[in-house]
N, C-alpha and C positions, 0 to 999 in steps of 0.2 A: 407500429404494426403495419401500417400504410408502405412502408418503404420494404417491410421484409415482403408483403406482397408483389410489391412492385420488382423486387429483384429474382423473387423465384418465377414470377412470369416470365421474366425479361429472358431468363436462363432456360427457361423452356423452349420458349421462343430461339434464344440460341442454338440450341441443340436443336430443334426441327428447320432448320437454314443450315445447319451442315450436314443435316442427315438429307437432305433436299438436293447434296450434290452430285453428281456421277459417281465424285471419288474426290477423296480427299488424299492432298501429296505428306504423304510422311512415310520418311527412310523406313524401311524394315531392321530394324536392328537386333531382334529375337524374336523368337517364331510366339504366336500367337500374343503379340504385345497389344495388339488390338484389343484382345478383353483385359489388359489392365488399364487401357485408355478406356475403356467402358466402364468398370469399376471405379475407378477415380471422376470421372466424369461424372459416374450418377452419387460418388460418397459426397459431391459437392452439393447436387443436388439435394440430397439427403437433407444435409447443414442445412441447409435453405429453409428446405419443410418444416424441417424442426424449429426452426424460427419464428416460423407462420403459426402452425399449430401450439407451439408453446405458450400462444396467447390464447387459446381457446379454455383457458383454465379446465382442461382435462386432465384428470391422471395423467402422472409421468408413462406409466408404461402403455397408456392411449396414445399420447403424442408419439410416443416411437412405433408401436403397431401401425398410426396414420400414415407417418411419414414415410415407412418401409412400404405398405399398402400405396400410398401413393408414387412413390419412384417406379414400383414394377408393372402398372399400370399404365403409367406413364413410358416406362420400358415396351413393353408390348404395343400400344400405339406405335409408338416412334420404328418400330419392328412392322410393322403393317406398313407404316406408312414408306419406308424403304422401299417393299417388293412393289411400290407403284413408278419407284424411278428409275429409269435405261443405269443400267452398272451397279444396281446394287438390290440386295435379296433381304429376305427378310431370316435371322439366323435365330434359335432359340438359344443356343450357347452365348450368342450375345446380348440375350435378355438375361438371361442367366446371371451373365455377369454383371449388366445393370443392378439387378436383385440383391446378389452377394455384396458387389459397392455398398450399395443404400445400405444394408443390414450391419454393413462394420462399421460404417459412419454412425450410425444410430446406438449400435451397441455402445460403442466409445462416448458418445454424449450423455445414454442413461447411466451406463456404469461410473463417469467422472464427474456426474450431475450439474450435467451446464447447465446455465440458465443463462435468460439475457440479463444485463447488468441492470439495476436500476438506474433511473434516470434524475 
């Protein structure tokens, strides 16, 4: 439990240190590829939550309401916290896709009903 905490912080903490730069360098290779590096970024996140919360012995479909709840939450932050840095704005379309990410990650884990393994 200790470690899935430790790693959904830590990835938070990741993500507000690149959202923390002017700009980040990556090739354009398709027009709005940016929100599927948001979506995937935050379906990681997702994974993570659901990790954390999956010990809260909640309902299955609590742990995935939390952990959607919590990514777009954590989306929006991370969107505020952008329009305070020189080069970069705060976008709803990329909370959006924050959101979207989290919710496919989540669906896929209630629908194929991960669990953590025993130990």
């Amino acid at each position: 439990m200790k470690l899935n905490i430790v790693l959904l912080l830590g990835y938070c903490g990741l993500i507000f240190l690149l959202s923390h730069q002017p700009s980040l360098p990556a090739p354009m290779l398709f027009l709005h590829q940016d929100k599927l590096i948001h979506a995937t970024a935050y379906a990681v996140m997702a994974f993570l939550a659901w990790r954390v919360f999956l010990n809260t012995n909640q309902p299955r479909f609590m742990v995935a309401l939390i952990s959607i709840i919590f990514c777009s939450l954590y989306g929006v932050l991370d969107e505020l916290h952008q329009s305070f840095i020189d080069g970069r704005d705060a976008d709803v379309w990329d909370w959006l896709a924050d959101t979207l990410g989290a919710t496919i990650m989540v669906y896929l884990l209630h629908r194929f009903k991960y669990r953590i393994p025993a130990k």
